[in-house]
C-alpha angles and dihedrals in degrees: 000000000000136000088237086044092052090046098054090048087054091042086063106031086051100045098080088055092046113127093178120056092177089056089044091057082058108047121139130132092303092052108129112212099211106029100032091036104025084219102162118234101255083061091056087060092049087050096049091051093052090041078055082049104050095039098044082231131144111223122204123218092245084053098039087058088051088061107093098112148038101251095043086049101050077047089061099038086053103046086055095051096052090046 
């Protein structure tokens, strides 16, 4: 799967925790998910289980705590699938 394809799945699965519409607009590997997004962290949670969901991925609590921005998350997802 491709980085673009990777980015369009989290695109989706983030935008109903998003906080910052302005930031969302905006959203590309820097993207931050707290401070760009405002996106709580109990949201993060929810996020990172339907990324688990979409990707058919197991995440780990060390990379779970990795996960805080785009570019960090697609590196997860990445590393899992390729597990």
């Amino acid at each position: 799967m491709t980085k673009e394809e990777i980015i369009s799945k989290l695109t989706t699965i983030v935008k109903p925790y998003v906080q910052n519409e302005e930031g969302f607009k905006k959203l590309n590997e820097d993207t931050d998910f707290i401070n760009d997004l405002e996106i709580n962290s109990a949201n993060l949670v929810d996020i990172i289980l339907d990324v688990e969901d979409e990707f058919k991925i197991e995440i780990d609590n060390a990379s779970m705590e990795k996960m805080l921005s785009v570019k960090a998350t697609i590196a997860v997802i990445q590393s899992k699938m390729d597990a």
